[in-house]
C-alpha positions in Angstrom: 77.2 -58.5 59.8 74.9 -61.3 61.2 75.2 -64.7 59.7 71.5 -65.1 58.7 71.5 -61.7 56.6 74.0 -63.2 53.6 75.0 -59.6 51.8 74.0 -56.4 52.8 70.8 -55.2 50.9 68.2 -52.2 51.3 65.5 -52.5 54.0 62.6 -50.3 54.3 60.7 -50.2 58.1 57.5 -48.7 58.4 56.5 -47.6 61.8 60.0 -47.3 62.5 60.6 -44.5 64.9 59.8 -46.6 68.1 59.0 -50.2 69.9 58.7 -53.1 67.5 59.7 -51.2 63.8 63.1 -49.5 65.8 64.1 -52.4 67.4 64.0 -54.0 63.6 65.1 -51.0 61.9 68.2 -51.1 64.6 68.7 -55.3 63.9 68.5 -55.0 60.2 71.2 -51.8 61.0 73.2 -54.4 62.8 73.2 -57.2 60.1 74.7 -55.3 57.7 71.9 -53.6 55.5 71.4 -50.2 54.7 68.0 -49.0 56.0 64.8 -46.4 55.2 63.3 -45.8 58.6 59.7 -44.3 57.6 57.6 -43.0 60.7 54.9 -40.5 60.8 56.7 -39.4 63.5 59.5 -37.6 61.8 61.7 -37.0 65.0 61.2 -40.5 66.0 62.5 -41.6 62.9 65.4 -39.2 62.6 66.7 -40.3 66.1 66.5 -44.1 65.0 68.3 -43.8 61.6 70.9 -42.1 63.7 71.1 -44.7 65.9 72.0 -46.9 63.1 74.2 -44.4 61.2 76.3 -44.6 64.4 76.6 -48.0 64.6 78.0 -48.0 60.8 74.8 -48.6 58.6 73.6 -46.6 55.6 70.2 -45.1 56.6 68.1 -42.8 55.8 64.5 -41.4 57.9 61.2 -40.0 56.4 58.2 -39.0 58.3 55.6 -40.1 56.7 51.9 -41.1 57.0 51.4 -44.7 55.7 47.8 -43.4 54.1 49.3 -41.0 52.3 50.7 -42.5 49.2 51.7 -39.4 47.6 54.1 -38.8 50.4 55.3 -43.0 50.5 55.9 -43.0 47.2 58.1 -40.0 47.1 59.8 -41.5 50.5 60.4 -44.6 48.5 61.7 -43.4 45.3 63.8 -40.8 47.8 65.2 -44.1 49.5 66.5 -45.2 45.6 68.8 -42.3 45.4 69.9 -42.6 48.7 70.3 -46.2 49.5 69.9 -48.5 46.5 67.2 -51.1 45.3 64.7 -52.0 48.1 65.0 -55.7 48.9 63.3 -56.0 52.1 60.2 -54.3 54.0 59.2 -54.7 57.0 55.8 -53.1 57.5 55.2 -52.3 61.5 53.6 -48.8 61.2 49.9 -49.2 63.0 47.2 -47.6 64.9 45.4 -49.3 67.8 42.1 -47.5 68.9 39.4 -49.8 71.6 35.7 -50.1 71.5 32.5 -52.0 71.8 31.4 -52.9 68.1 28.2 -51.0 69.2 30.5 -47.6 69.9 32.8 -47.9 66.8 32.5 -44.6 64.8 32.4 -44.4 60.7 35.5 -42.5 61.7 37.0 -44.8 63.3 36.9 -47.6 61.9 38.3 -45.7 58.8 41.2 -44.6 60.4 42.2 -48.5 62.1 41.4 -50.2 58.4 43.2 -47.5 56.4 46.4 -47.2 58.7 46.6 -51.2 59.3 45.2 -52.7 56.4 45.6 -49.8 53.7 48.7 -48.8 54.8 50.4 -52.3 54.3 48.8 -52.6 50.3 50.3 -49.3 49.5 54.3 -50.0 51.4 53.7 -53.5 49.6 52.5 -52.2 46.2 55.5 -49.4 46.4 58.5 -52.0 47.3 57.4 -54.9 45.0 58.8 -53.3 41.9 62.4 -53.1 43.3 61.7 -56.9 44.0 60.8 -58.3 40.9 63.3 -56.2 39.1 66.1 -58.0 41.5 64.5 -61.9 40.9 64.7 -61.4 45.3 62.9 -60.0 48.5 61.4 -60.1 51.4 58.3 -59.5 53.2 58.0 -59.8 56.5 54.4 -58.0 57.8 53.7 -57.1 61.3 50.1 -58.3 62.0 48.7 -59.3 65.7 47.5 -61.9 67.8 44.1 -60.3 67.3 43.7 -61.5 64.0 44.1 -65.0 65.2 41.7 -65.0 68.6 39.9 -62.3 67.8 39.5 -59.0 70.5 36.1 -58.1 72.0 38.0 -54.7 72.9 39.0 -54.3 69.7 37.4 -55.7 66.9 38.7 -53.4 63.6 42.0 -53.6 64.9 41.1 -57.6 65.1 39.6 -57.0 61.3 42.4 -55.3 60.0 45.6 -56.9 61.4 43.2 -60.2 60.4 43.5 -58.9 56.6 47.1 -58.5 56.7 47.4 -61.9 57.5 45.5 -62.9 54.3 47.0 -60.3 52.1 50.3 -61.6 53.5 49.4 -65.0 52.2 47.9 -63.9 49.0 51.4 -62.0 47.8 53.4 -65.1 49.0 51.5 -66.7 46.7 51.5 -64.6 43.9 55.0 -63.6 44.0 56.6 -66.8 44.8 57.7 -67.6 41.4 59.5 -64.5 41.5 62.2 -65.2 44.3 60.0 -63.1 46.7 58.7 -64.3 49.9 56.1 -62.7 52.0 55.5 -63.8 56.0 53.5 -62.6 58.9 54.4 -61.8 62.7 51.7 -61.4 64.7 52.8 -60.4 68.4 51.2 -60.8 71.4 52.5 -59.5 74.8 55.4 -57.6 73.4 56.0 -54.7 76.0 56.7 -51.6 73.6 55.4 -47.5 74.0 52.0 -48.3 72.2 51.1 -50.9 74.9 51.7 -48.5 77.9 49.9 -45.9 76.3 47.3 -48.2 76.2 47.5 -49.4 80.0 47.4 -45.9 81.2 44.2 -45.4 79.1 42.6 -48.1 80.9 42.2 -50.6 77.9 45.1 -53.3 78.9 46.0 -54.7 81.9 49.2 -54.3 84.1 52.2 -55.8 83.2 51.9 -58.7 85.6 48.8 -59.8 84.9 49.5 -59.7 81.0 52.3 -62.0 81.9 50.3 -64.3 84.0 48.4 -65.3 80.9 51.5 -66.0 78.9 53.1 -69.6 79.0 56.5 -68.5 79.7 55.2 -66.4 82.3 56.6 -62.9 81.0 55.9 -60.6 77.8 58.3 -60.1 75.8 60.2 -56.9 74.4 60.7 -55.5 70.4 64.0 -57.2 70.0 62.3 -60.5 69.8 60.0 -59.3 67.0 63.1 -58.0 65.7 65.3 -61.6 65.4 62.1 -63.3 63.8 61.6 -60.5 61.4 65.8 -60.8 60.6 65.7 -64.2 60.1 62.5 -64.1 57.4 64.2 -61.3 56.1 67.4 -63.4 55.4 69.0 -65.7 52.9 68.3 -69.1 55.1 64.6 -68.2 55.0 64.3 -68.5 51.5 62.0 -72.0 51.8 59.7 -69.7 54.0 56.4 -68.1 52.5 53.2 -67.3 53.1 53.8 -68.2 56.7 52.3 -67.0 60.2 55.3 -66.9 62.4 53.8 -66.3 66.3 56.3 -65.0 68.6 54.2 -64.7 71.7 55.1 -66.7 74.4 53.2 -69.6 73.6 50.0 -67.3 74.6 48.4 -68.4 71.2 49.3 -72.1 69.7 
């Protein structure tokens, strides 16, 4: 068990069947804690709980739409019998769709607020109960550089991940008296499957160009998303809250 986790607790990881929400799913895994790994792809998730089953952990997988609170609830409460208290969530499930502002359907901008935006309210308003039962947790949101510059590509993606960054702040503040703290990651430049889907579509650039624009001259992969969202997720980050933790490179200061 890593040194940052203190004792082994329950995490739940949205968006956890690939790039930035396995590679945490697989770190919390590693530190000692039992984990939920929730994915709307249900395969996905199955092979990345396995993953962590072999490497000793507890954990559990659901496939499971994050706009579906029916089905997150029952996933949650599931994760209760299985696993314990939850004590930790990390919420990385998301959607990333590109377009002008002029060209962005009723539709669509639906289905980038609900998944993004939505989808974090309902993991939060599911977990928090476990938390304030305990007198502990952690929060540790996956927003996006996009919230923070903005993205002419992009912009309800840019509005969403932008209201996870405020909801983020709003919960640290509400909750703080309660032993829970609640931080933000926004990446930017992390290589993972949703960003070469979205190369081959046409909508980002290659991989050397992308990296051209970052400080430290080349993008960076889940696992660093992954040691940031640990460390907020561990004892020694208990002074941390309401926070905006970039881990990007240096591409936004």
């Amino acid at each position: 068990m890593s040194a940052v986790s203190g004792r082994p607790r329950v995490a739940v990881v949205t968006g956890g069947g690939s790039g930035i929400g396995a590679a945490v799913s697989l770190r919390l895994a590693a530190d000692g804690h039992s984990v939920a790994v929730l994915d709307i792809d249900a395969d996905g998730a199955a092979d990345v709980a396995a993953k962590a089953s072999a490497s000793g952990a507890r954990a559990s997988a659901f496939g499971v739409d994050v706009t579906d609170r029916a089905a997150l609830d029952a996933a949650f409460d599931e994760t209760r019998r299985e696993l314990g208290p939850i004590a930790v969530l990390v919420t990385s499930a998301g959607y990333m769709h590109f377009s002008s502002f002029e060209e962005i359907t009723l539709e669509e901008w639906s289905r980038v607020i609900d998944v993004n935006l939505t989808g974090t309210f309902h993991c939060c308003q599911a977990a928090l109960p476990d938390m304030v039962a305990a007198g502990w947790g952690r929060i540790v949101t996956i927003s996006s550089s996009s919230a923070q510059r903005g993205s002419p590509n992009a912009p309800h993606y840019a509005a969403a991940k932008g209201g996870v960054v405020v909801l983020t702040k709003a919960l640290a503040r509400a909750y703080a008296a309660r032993g829970i703290t609640v931080n933000t990651i926004p990446p930017s430049g992390i290589e993972t499957p949703m960003q070469h889907r979205s190369q081959a579509e046409g909508n980002l650039p290659a991989n050397e160009t992308m990296a051209a624009a970052i400080p430290l001259g080349h993008l960076g992969t889940p696992d660093d998303i992954a040691a940031a969202a640990a460390f907020l997720a561990s004892e020694e980050a208990g002074f941390i809250t309401g926070q905006v933790l970039g881990v990007n490179g240096g591409s936004v200061l």
